[in-house]
C-alpha positions as CSV (number, residue, x, y, z in Angstrom):
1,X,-37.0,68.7,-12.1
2,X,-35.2,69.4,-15.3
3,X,-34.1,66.9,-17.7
4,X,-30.4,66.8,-17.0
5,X,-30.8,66.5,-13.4
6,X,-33.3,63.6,-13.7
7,X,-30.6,61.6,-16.2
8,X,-28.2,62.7,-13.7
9,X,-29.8,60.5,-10.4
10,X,-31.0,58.3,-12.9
11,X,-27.6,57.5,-13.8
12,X,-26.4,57.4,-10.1
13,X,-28.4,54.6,-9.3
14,X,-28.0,52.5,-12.1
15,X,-23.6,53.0,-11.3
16,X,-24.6,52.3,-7.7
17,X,-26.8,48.9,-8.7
18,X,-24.2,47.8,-10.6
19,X,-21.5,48.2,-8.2
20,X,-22.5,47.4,-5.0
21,X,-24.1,43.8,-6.8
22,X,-20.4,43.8,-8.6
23,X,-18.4,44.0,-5.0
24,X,-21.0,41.8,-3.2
25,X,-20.9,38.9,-5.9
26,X,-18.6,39.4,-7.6
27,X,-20.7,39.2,-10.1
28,X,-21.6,41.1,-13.2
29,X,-24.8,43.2,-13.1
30,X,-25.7,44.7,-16.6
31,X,-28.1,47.6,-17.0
32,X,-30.7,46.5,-20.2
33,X,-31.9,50.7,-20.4
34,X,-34.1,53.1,-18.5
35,X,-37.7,53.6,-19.6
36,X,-40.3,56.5,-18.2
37,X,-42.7,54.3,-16.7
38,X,-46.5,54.4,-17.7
39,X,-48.6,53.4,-14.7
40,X,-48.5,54.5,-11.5
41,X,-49.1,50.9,-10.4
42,X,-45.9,48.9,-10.2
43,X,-46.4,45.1,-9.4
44,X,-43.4,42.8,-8.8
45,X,-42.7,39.4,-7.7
46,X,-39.9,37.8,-5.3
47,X,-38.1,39.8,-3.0
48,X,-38.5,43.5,-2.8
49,X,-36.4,46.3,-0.6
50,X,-38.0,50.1,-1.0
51,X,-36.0,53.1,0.3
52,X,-37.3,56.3,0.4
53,X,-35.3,59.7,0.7
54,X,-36.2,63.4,0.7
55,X,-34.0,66.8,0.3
56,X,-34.3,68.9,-2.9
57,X,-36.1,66.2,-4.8
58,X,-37.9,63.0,-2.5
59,X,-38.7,60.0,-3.8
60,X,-37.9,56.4,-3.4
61,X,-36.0,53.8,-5.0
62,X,-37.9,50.3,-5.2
63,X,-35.4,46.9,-5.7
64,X,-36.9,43.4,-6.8
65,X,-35.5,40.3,-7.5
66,X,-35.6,36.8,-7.7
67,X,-35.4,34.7,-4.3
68,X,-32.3,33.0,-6.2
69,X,-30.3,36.5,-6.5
70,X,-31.4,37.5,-3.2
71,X,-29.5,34.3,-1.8
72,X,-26.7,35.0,-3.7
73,X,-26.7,39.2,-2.5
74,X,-26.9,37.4,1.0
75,X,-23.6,34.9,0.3
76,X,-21.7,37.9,-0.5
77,X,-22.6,39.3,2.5
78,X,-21.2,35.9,4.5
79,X,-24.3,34.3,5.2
80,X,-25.1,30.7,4.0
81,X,-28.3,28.6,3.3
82,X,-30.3,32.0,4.0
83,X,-34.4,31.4,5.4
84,X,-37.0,34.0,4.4
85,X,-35.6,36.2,6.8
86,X,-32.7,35.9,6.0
87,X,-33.3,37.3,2.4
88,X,-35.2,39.9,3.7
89,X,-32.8,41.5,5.5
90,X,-30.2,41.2,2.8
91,X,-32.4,42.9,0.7
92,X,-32.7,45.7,3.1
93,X,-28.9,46.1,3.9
94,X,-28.5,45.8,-0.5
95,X,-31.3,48.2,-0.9
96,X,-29.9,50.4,1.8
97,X,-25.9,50.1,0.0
98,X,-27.0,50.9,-3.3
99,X,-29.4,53.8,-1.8
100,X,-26.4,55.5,-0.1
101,X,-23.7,54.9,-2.6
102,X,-26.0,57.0,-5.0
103,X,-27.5,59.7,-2.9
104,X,-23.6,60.5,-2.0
105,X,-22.7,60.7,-6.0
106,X,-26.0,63.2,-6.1
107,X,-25.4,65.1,-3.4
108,X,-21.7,65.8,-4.7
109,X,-23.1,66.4,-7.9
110,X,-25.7,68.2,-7.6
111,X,-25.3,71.4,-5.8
112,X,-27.7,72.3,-2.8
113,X,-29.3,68.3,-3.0
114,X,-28.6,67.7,0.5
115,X,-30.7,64.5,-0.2
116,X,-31.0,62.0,3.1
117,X,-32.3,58.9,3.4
118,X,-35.1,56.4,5.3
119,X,-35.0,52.9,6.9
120,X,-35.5,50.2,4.5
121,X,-38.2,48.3,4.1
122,X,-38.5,44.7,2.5
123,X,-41.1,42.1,1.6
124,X,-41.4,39.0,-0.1
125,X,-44.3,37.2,-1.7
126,X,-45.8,37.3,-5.5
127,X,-48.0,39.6,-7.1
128,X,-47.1,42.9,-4.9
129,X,-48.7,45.7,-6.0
130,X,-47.2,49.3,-5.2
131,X,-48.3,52.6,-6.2
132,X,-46.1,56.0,-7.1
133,X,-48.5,58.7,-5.9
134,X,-47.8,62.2,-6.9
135,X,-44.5,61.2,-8.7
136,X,-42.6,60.0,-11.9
137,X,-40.7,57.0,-12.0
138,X,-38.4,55.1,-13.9
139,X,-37.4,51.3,-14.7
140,X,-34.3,49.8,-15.3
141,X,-34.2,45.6,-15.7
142,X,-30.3,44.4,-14.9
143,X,-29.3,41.3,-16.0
144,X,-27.6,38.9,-13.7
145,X,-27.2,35.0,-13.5
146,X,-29.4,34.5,-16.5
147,X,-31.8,36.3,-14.2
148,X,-33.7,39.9,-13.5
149,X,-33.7,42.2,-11.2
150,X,-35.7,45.5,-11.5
151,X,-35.1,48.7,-10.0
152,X,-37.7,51.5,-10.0
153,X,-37.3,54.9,-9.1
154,X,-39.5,57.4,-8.8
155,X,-39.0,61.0,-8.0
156,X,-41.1,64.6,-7.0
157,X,-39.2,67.5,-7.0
158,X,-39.9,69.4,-3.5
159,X,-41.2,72.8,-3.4
């Protein structure tokens, strides 16, 4: 994939983040950069929503934050005093909002993307420990409540 169309989703996601946390909480979600990860190992902490997708490029797009920003993505959605659960599935229907609000940008963007996506998936627990096989991936940390949340997403152009 070349460079211009890798800033280009890159950029989509970090709008959609930033949005969809915006019209949720109406809170303000601030981007710190995007770095070219340098391990195929990604390990994270707190509650974690993965969403892969696949058309001219696949990849997947790996959210985690905080239990504390989780609870507040699930009072925007109209829940109160959420349970484990609870935050799990806000993290999927977050993951999955921020997923499709950016794969729609790229596939008006980017001519012939036709990019779809897959169920979420979400977990909670410290120390996880994923792996990006076969593709490169980036990190973004947003800033939000005087806490983190990361997004990684990695990508494999499809032959």
């Amino acid at each position: 994939m070349d460079k211009n169309t890798e800033r280009q989703v890159m950029q989509s996601f970090i709008r959609s983040m930033c949005n969809v946390f915006s019209t949720l909480t109406e809170k303000k979600l601030v981007p710190r950069g995007v770095e070219q990860s340098d391990t195929l190992i990604v390990k994270v902490s707190g509650v974690v929503v993965i969403v892969s997708f696949s058309g001219l490029f696949s990849g997947r797009l790996l959210v985690s934050m905080p239990k504390e920003l989780a609870g507040i993505i699930y009072t925007g959605l109209g829940g109160e005093n959420p349970s484990d659960d609870d935050l799990l599935l806000a993290a999927n229907e977050f993951g999955n909002m921020v997923a499709g609000n950016a794969v729609t940008e790229i596939n008006n963007t980017i001519k012939g993307a036709n990019i779809r996506l897959s169920p979420p998936s979400s977990f909670i627990g410290d120390d996880l420990v994923f792996f990006n096989f076969k593709m490169s991936a980036h990190n973004i940390l947003f800033d939000a409540e005087n806490l983190t949340i990361r997004l990684n997403v990695a990508l494999k152009e499809e032959k």
